[in-house]
C-alpha positions in Angstrom: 110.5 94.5 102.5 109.0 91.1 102.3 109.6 88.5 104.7 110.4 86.3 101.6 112.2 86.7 98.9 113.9 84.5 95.6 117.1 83.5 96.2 119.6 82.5 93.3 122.5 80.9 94.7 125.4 82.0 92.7 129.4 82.5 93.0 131.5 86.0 92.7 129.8 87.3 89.5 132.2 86.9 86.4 132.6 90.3 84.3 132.9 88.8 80.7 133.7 92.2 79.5 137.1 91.8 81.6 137.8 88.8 81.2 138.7 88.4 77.3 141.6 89.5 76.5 142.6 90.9 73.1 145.8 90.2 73.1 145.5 86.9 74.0 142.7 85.9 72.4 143.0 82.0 72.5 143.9 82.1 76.4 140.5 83.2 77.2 138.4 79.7 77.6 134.0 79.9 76.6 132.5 81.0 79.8 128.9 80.3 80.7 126.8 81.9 83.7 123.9 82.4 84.9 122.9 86.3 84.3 121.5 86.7 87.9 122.3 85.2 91.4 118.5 84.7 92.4 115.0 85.1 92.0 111.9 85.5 94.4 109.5 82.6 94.2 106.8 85.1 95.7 107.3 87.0 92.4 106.6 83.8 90.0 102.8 83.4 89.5 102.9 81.8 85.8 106.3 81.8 84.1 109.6 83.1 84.4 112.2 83.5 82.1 115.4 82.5 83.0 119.2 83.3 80.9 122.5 82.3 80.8 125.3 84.8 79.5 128.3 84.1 77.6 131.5 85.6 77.6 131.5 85.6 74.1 129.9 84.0 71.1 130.4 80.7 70.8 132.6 79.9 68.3 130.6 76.3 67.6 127.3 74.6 68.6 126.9 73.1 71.8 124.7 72.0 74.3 124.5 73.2 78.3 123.5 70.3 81.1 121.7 71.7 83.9 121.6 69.9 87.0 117.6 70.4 89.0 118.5 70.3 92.4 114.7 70.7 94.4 113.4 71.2 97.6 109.9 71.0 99.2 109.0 71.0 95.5 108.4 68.4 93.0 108.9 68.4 89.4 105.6 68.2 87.4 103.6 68.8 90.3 104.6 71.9 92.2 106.4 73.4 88.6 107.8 72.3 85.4 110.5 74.0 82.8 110.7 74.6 79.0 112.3 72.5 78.0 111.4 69.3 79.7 114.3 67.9 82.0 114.7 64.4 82.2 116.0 62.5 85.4 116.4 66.1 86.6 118.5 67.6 84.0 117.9 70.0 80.9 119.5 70.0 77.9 120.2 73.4 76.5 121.5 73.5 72.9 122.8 76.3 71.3 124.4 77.5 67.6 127.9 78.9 66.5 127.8 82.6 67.1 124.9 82.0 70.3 125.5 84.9 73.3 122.9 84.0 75.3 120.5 80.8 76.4 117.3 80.3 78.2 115.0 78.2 79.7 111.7 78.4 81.2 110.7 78.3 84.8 106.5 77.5 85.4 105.2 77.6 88.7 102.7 75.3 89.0 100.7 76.2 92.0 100.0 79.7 92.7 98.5 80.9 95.2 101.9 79.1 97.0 100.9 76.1 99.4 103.9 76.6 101.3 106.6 79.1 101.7 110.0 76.4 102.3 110.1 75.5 98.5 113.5 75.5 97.5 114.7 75.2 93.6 118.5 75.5 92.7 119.4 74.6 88.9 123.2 74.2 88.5 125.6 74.0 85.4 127.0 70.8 85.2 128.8 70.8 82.0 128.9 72.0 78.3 128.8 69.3 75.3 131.4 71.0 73.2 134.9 70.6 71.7 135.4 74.4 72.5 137.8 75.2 75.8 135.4 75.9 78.3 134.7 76.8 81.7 132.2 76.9 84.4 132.4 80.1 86.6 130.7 82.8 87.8 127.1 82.2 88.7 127.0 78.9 88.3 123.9 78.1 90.6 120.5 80.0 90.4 118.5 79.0 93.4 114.8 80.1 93.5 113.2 80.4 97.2 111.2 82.3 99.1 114.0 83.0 101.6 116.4 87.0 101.4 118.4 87.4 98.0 121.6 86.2 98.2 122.1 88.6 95.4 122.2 89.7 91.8 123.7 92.0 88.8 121.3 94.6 88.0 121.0 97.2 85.2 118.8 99.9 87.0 116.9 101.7 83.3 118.0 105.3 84.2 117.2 106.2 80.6 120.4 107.3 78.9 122.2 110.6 78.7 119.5 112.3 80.0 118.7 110.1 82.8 115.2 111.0 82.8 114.0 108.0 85.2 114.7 107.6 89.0 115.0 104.0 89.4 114.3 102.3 93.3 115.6 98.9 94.1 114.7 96.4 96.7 117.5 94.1 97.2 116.2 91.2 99.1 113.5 91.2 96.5 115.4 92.0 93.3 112.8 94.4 92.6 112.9 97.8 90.8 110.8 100.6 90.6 110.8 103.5 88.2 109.6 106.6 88.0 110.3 109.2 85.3 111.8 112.4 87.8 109.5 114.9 86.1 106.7 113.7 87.1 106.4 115.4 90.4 106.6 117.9 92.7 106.5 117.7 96.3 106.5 114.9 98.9 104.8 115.1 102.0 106.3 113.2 104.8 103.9 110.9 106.4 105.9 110.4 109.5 105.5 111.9 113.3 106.7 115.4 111.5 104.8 118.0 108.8 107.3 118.2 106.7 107.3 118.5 103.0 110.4 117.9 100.1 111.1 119.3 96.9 112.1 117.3 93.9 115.7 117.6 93.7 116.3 115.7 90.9 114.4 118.5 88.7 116.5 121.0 90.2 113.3 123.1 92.3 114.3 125.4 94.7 112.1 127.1 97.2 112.2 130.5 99.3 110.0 132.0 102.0 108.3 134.9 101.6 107.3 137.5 104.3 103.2 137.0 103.2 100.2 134.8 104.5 97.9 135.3 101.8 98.6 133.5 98.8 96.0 135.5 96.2 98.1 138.9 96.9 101.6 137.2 95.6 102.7 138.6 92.1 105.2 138.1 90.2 106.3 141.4 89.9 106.4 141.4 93.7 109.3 138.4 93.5 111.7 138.6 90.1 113.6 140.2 92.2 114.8 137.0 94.0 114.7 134.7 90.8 118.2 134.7 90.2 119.1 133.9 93.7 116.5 131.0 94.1 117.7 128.2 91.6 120.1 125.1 91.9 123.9 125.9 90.5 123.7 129.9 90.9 128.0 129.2 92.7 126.1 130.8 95.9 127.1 129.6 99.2 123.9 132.0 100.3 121.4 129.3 98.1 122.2 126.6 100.2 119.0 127.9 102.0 116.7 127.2 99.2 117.4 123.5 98.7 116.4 120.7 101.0 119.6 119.4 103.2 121.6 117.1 100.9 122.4 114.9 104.0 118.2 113.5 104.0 117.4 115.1 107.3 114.0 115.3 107.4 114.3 118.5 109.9 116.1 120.1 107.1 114.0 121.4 104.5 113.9 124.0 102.3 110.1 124.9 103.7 109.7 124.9 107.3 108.1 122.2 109.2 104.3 123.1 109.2 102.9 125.0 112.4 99.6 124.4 113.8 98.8 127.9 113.6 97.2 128.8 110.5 99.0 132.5 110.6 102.7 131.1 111.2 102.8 129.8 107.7 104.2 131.9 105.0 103.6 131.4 101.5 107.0 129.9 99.3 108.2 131.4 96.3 108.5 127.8 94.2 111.4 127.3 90.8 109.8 124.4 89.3 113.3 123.5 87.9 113.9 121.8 84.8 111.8 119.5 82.4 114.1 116.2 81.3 116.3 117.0 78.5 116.3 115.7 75.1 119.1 116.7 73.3 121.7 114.0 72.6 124.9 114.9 74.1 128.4 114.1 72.6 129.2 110.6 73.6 130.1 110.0 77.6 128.1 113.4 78.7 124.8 113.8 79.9 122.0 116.3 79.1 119.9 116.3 82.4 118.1 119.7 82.2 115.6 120.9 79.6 113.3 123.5 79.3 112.9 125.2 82.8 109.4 124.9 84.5 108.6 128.1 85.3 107.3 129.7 88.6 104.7 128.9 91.3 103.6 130.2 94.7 102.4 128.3 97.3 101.4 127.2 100.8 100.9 125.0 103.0 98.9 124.4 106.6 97.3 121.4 108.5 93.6 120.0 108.0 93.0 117.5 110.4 96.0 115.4 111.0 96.8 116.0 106.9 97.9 118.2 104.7 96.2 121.4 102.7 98.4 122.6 100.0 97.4 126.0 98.6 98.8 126.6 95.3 99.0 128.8 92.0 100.8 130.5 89.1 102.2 134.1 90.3 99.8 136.1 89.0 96.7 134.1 89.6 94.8 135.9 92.0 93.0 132.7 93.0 94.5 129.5 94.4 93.8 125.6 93.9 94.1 123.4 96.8 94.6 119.7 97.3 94.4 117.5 100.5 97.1 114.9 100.8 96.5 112.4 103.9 99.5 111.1 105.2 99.7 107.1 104.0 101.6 105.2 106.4 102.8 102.8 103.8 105.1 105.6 102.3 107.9 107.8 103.4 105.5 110.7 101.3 103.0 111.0 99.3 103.4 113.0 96.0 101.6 115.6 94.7 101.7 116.6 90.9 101.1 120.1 90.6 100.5 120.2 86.7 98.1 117.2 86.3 96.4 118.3 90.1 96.7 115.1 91.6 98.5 112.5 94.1 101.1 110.7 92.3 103.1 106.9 93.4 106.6 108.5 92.9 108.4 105.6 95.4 108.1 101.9 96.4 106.1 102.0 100.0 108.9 102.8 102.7 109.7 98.8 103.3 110.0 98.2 99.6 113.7 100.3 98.7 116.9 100.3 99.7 118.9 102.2 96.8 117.5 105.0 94.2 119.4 105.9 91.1 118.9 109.6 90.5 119.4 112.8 89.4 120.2 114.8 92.9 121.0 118.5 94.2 123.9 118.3 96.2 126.0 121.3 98.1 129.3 122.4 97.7 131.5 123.8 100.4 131.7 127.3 99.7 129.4 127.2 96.0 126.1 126.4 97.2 123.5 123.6 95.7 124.8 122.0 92.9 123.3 119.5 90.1 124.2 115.6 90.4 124.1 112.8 87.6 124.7 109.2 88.3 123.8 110.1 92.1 123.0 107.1 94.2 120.7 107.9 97.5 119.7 105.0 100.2 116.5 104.3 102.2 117.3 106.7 105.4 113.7 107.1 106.6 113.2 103.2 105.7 116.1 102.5 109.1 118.7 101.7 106.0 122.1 102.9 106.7 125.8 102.7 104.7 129.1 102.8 104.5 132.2 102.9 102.1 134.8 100.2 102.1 138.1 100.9 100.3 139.8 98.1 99.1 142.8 96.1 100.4 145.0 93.3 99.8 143.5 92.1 103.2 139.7 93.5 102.9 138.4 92.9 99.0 134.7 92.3 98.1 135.2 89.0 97.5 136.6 88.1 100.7 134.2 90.9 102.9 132.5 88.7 105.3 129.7 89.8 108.7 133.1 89.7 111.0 134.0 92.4 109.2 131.2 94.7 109.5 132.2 97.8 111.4 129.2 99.3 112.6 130.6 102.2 114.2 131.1 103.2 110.3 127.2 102.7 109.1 126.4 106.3 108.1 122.6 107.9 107.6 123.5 110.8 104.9 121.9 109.5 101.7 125.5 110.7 99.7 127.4 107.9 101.5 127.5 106.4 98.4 126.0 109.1 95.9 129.0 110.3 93.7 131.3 108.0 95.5 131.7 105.3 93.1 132.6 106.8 89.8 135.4 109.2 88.5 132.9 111.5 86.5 135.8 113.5 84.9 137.4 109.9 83.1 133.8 108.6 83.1 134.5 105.7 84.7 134.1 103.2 87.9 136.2 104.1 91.1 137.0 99.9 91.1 138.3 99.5 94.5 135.6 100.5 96.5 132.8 99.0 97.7 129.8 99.6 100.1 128.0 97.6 103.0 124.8 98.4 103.3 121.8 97.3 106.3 118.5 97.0 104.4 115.4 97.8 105.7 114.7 94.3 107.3 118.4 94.1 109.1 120.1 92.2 106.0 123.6 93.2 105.7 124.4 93.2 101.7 127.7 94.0 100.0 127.6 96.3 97.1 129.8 97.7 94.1 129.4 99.4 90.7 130.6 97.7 87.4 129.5 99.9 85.0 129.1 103.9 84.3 128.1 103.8 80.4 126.8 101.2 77.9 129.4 99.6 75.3 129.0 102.0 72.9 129.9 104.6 76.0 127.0 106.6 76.6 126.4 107.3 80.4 122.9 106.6 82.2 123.5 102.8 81.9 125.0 102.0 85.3 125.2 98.2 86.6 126.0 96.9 90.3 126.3 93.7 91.8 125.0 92.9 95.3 126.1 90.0 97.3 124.0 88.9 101.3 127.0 88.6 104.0 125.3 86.0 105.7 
């Protein structure tokens, strides 16, 4: 990741949603926050929007005071806001019935004469006769320096969770990809070893041939039933890449030098996204399947030469995919014939959101939704904190890290944080994750579903342990 990042200095975030009660309506006091902890100056070249949330509307108009608070930095010169601060506040008004506010935030000098600017904008009060209160984030600090942290609402998609979503924590950056759009990944470390996409639901087996134009389908429908994802199998365990992440653990063998050692693979190109609406709280991952493919692959000259066709094609394609250093693989898209940016370079993630073929003891591979996988070729390692009276998020500081715990199977946190079967949060748990530069960050899901209860809409909040 970056060296620098934005930081936005905020508080324990507030959930709003939890916090009104309806009961006790008129107990509850108007609630303004800041709707992230921090933003990355490095990512400001123009403008940059920036919101407050409330916990509910407001019941009259009213006006917010922020406080400027600058570093390194000078109003007017180095960057301005809309609307204008005076004597280094601005006034925010807002109407009966208002749920949100913003401001703008205009850099002024890009490319960046310095890398120690430091901008914090704080809520000083609220110009109303309604009961209010400050909490939450009530400081949003913009620097070049790690995230302190931020809520985030990774765009998964929905009930059928047709994105795979990568997010850089230091940086507050996502990255998303839509999970059909390809096929294999080619690791570009010291190994020759190459992935399937398990979030489609491929599945791969080896085949006793070395020439890939006498493969025919007739030759393999035999195994068709055997080599898929959720077949209750404990035998198809073999077909799938090892949930755990291990690299040395594919589903296709690590490449040989040897041209004559490598067998052609009998490919299921899994599923297509769905796109039938579910009932309300399910998901609909998998749509039409994908159909069948043969392949294989070999070494060209420090990269890779992937042989490929339908089964009955008695002539091959073939593509050469260099390995890029930048990346933990490079992607190839088998439909479209071409390389594909499926991930963040290997520096630039810490989590994913996905879709994800798991194992079960005794069943075989097995279909994932809501599946959360970390960064383990990108050094970033995890492990799960259950709440105590003693040991709560809040409180979790660095002399607390066990790091006898820290764990390198990407399903440290996967399934871990939700109760799929009541569709909601597991609230008392929490994970501690290392990022890729050594940050240590404190993690936890606060949301499974959107308001009206549809799943695919998860939301987490990250907090540095300094």
């Amino acid at each position: 990741m970056s060296k620098y990042f934005w930081i936005l200095s905020f508080f324990s975030v507030l959930f709003f949603s939890s916090c009104v009660d309806d009961e006790q309506p008129l107990s509850q006091p108007f609630v303004i926050a800041f709707a992230n902890q921090s933003l990355n100056y490095s990512n400001i070249q123009n403008e940059q929007k920036i919101e407050l949330d409330f916990s509910k509307p407001a019941s009259q108009n009213g006006v917010v005071i922020i406080e400027i608070v600058d570093e390194n930095a000078e109003y007017d010169n180095d960057y301005t806001t809309t609307p204008k601060a005076q004597n280094k506040q601005i006034r925010l008004p807002y109407e009966k019935d208002a749920n949100r506010l913003s401001f703008s935030f205009t850099n002024l000098i890009y490319p960046f004469d310095r890398a120690d600017k430091r901008i914090q904008f704080k809520i000083k009060t609220i110009e109303s006769d309604e009961a209010y209160s400050i909490q939450g984030y009530t400081q949003l600090t913009i620097s070049f320096e790690a995230s302190i942290g931020a809520t985030l609402a990774p765009n998964v998609g929905g009930p059928n969770e047709p994105n795979q979503v990568y997010i850089d924590l230091s940086e507050e950056k996502m990255f998303e990809v839509r999970r059909d759009q390809w096929d294999f990944g080619f690791y570009t470390g010291n190994e020759f070893r190459v992935i399937l996409n398990g979030s489609i639901y491929m599945a791969a087996k080896k085949l006793l041939v070395y020439d890939i134009d006498q493969v025919t389908e007739d030759q393999v429908k035999i195994f068709f039933p055997q080599v898929a994802v959720g077949t209750f199998d404990a035998q198809n365990a073999a077909y799938i890449d090892h949930p755990s992440g291990d690299i040395n653990q594919t589903a296709i063998a690590e490449i040989a030098d040897n041209d004559d050692e490598n067998s052609v693979y009998l490919i299921n190109l899994g599923y297509e996204v769905g796109s039938i609406t579910p009932a309300i709280g399910s998901v609909a991952i998998a749509g039409d399947h994908r159909g069948w493919m043969k392949i294989r692959v070999l070494k060209r000259n420090g990269n890779y030469l992937l042989q490929y066709a339908k089964l009955n094609e008695t002539t091959h394609r073939e593509i050469v995919i260099s390995k890029n250093s930048r990346a933990n693989f490079s992607f190839v898209n088998l439909q479209e014939h071409k390389l594909v940016e499926a991930q963040p370079e290997s520096t630039k993630w810490d989590i994913g959101f996905t879709v994800f073929t798991t194992l079960i003891e005794g069943s075989g591979s097995y279909g994932n939704s809501d599946f959360i996988v970390h960064n383990r070729l990108g050094s970033v390692e995890v492990y799960m904190v259950t709440e105590t009276k003693d040991q709560t998020f809040s409180s979790f500081s660095k002399s607390m890290i066990d790091a006898s715990k820290f764990d390198k199977d990407i399903r440290t946190i996967g399934s871990n944080w939700r109760n799929v079967f009541e569709g909601t949060v597991i609230k008392n748990r929490f994970f501690i994750l290392k990022d890729t530069e050594g940050y240590f960050y404190k993690l936890r899901m606060l949301n499974l579903k959107n308001t009206s209860g549809e799943r695919g809409y998860p939301r987490l909040e990250y907090q540095l342990i300094p």
